[in-house]
N, C-alpha and C positions, 0 to 999 in steps of 0.2 A: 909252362906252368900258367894256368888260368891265374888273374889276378881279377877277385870279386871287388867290385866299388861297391860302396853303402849310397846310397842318395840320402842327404842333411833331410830330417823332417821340414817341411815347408812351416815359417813362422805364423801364424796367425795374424791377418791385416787387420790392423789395429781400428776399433770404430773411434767415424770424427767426430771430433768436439762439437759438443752444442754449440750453436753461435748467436749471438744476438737475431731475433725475427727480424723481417725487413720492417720498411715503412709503412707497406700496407698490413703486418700482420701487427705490427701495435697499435696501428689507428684502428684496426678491428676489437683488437683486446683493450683500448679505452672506451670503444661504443658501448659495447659489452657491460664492461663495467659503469657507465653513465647511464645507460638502458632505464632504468627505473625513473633516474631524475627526467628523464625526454621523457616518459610515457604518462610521469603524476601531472608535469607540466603541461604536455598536448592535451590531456584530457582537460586537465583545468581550462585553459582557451579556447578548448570545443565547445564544452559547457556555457562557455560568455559567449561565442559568435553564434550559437544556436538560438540563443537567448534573443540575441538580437535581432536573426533571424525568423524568428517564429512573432515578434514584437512588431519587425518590419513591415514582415506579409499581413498580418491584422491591420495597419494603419496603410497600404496601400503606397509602402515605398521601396525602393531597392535595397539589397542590402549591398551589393557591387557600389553603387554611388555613394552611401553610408560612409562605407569602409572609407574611401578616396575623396571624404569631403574635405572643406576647408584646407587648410597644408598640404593636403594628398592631390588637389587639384593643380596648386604650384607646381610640385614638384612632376605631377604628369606634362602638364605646357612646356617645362623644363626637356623630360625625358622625349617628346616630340619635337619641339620647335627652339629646341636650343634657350641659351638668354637674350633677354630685350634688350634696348638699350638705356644705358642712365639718367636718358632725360622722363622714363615712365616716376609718378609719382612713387609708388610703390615698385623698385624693380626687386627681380623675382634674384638678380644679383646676390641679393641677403641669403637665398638657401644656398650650400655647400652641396659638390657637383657625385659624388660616389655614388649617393643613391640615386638620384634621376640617371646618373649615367649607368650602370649597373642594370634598371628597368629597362634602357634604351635598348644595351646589348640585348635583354633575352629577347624584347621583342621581335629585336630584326632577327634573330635566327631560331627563333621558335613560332608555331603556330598560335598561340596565346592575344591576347589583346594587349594594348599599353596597359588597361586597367588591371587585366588578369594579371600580365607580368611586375605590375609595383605591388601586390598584391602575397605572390608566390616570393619575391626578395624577400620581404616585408617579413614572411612565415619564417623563408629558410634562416635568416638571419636571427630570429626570435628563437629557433631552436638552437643556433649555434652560439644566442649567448646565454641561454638556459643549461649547455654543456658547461660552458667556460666558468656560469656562476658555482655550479654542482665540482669543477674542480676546484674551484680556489676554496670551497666550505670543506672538503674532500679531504684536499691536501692541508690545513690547519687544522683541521677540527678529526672526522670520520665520515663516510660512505652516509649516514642517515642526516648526516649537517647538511653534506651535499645536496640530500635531494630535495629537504624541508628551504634550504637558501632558492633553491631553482623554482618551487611550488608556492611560497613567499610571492616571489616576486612574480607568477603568475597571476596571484590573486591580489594585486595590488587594487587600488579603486578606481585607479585609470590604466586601469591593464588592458581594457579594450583597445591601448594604443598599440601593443604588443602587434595587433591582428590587422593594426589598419597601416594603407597607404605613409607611412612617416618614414622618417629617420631615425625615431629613437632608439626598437629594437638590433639596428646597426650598428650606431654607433656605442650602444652597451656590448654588444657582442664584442666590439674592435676591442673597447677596454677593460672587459673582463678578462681575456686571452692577452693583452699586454700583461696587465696586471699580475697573471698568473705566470705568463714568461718572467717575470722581475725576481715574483719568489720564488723561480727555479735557476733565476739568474742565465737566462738564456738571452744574452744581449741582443742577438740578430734577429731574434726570434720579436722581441717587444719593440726594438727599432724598427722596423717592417711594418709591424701591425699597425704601433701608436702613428708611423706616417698615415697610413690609409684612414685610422681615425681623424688626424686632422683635416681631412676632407672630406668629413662623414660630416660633422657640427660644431660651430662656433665653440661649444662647450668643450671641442679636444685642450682647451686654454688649462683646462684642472688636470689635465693628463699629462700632457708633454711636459709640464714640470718636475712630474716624479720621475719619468725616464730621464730626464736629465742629472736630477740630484744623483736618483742610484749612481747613474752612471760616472759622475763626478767622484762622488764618495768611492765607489771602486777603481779608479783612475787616482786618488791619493792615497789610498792604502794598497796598490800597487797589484790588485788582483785582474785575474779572467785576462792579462793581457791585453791586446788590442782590440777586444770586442766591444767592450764599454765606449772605444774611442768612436766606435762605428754608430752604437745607440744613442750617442750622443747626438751624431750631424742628422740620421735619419730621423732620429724621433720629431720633431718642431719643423720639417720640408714638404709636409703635408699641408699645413695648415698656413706656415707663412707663403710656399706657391702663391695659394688660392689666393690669399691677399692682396699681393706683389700683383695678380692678374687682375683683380678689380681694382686697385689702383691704378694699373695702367689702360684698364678701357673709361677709367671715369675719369682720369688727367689726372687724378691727387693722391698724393701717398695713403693718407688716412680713405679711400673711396669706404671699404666693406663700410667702417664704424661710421659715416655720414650718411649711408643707406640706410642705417640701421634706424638711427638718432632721425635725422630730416624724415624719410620716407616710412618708416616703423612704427615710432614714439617711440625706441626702446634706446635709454640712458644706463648709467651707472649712478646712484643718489647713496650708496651704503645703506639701505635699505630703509628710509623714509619713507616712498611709497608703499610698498611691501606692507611696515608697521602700519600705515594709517589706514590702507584697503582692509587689512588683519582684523583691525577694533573697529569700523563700520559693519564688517561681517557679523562680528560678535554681538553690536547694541543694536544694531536694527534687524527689519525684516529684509534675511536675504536670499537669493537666491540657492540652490539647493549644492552647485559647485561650487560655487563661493566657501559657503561653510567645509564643505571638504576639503577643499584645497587649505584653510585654516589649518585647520585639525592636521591634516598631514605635513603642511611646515611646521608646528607645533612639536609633532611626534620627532620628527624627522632631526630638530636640536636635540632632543632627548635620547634621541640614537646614540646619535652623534657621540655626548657626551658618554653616552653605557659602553661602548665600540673605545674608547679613551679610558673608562674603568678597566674594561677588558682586556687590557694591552693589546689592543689589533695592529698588528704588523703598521708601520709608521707608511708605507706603501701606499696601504688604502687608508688608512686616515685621512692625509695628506689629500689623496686623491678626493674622501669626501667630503672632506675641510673646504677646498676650493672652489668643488661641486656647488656648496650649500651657499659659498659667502656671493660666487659668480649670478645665483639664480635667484635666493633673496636679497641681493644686493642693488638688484636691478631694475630700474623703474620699467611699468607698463607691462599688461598682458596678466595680470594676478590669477586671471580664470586659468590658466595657463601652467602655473607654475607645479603644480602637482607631476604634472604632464613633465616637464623639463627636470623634474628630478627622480624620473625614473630609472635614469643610469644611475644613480647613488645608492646601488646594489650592499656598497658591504657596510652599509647602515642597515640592513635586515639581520645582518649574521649576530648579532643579541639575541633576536627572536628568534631565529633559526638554531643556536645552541642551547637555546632555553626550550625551545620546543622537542629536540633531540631528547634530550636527558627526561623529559617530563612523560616519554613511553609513547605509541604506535596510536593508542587510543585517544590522549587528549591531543596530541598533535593532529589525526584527522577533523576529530571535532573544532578546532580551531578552526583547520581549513577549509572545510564544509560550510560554515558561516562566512568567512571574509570570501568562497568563490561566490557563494550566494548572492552576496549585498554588490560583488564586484560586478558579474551577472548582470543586474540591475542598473549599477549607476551607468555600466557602458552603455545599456541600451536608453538610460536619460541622456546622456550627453550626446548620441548619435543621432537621437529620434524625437527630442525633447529640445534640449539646449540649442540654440542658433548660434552660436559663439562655436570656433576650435576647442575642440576638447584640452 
């Protein structure tokens, strides 16, 4: 007797789960979605270094040299010939080593000049904290916050610094992407970062405070674990290193702040010089920096204060509380100080939410004027002013 088997239908293999994209496909799908804030921003700084550009070539000067004057030339003697020693009156000791070090690397393995490569950090670092600003407007606010905070802060009036040879654009980039790891609560992610910012600029001092508290506050209310304990040690190892090593090539604990003070003029007076340079600007006849750099420490409390109506995440507050008391607080340098508080980014996010809600039309007309006048003043202070921008 034949006995027929049946064969079981074959089950159908089941399709697999979506899974999270890798690393590279979300840093794709965040470019993506930043895309607009990098391209309002690049064009805004195209428009200012062309400016200056086309300014340079009529008066018969570089714009390479321009770019890497004043500050930008320390920091080159830095990125080639290392530091001097502590007996120079002036040692170059006072800049902090990320950037000149950073120029030094791309030099030696790219075909580029010293100048080209402080030059290209300088850029890349300006767009990556033109992202960082466009996430943290982003992520509080919406997608048009994002990109009017990033386009803000291109057209600022020393925005020219974005483009040149400095540190500033660095060390904003370091602490906007801290910043923005705090309010995702990514402990390792802002420990990391905020170390690298304290060896970007003396200014990491308004920063490494807030990665600390967060991290405290979440270390007593018993959250995220042991990661807080991590952003703890790394955040403030940056910047104390750097110290710890100029006081040990200068013989004394305090070396940086005697560099600064003896070889500098730059004190702490709680802002006595600041006020008095302030009301000379205003009653006399002054120079055309001067008066702006007024006006934007001016503006700049008045932020302040709107950013504190606003309830702005206590984060950056904090962050541009410190920012403001560290830079007007401090004697020497007034031409200057515009300049030094161009990392105190989330003192725009008033304007930048007010410009969102106000529609597509009066936000570019805003920005069309202040790229304009910005435009112009970099090309005063680059091609005009003898003084560091």
């Amino acid at each position: 007797m034949d006995v027929v088997t049946t064969k079981e239908p074959s089950r159908p293999t089941p399709a697999p789960e979506p899974g999270r994209p890798g690393a590279g496909g979300r840093l794709w799908a965040a470019a993506r979605y930043a895309l607009p804030a990098l391209a309002v921003y690049a064009v805004i700084r195209l428009v200012g270094v062309l400016s200056v550009s086309l300014w340079a070539r009529n008066v018969g000067m570089s714009l390479g040299e321009r770019l890497t004057r004043a500050d930008g030339n320390w920091y080159l003697a830095i990125a080639q010939h290392g530091y001097d020693g502590y007996e120079k009156t002036q040692s170059n000791m006072a800049f902090f080593p990320l950037y000149p070090g950073l120029t030094a690397g791309l030099d030696r393995i790219s075909p580029f000049s010293p100048r080209e490569a402080a030059l290209i950090v300088a850029w890349l670092a300006a767009l990556a904290a033109a992202w960082g600003l466009f996430a943290i407007g982003a992520h509080l606010h919406d997608r048009r916050t994002g990109v009017l905070l990033a386009a803000l802060w291109a057209a600022m009036p020393h925005g020219v610094v974005e483009s040149m040879g400095y540190s500033e654009s660095l060390f904003t980039a370091l602490a906007a992407w801290t910043l923005y790891a705090l309010l995702r609560r990514r402990w390792l992610t802002a420990g990391v970062v905020c170390l690298f910012a304290g060896l970007t600029r003396p200014t990491a001092s308004s920063l490494i405070p807030v990665v600390v508290l967060a991290a405290l506050l979440a270390i007593v209310r018993r959250r995220d674990g042991w990661r807080p304990w991590v952003a703890l040690l790394l955040a403030p190892a940056g910047w104390l290193a750097y110290l710890a090593w100029v006081g040990a090539r200068t013989g004394r604990p305090d070396g940086w702040f005697h560099i600064q003070s003896a070889g500098w003029g730059t004190t702490f007076d709680f802002g006595v010089y600041t006020v008095e340079r302030g009301q000379q600007a205003l009653v006399q006849v002054a120079a055309l920096p001067l008066l702006v750099v007024t006006v934007v420490a001016l503006l700049s409390i008045m932020f302040f204060v709107l950013s504190a109506l606003d309830r702005q995440p206590w984060q950056l507050l904090l962050y541009s509380g410190l920012l403001l008391l560290t830079t007007l607080g401090a004697a020497g340098y007034y031409h200057s100080k515009a300049r030094f508080l161009l990392p105190a980014f989330p003192l725009l996010l008033p304007a930048a939410v007010g410009l969102a809600r106000a529609g597509w039309a009066r936000a570019a007309t805003v920005l069309v004027t202040l790229t304009a006048f910005s435009a112009y003043f970099g090309g005063y202070l680059l091609l005009i002013w003898t003084k560091s921008p």
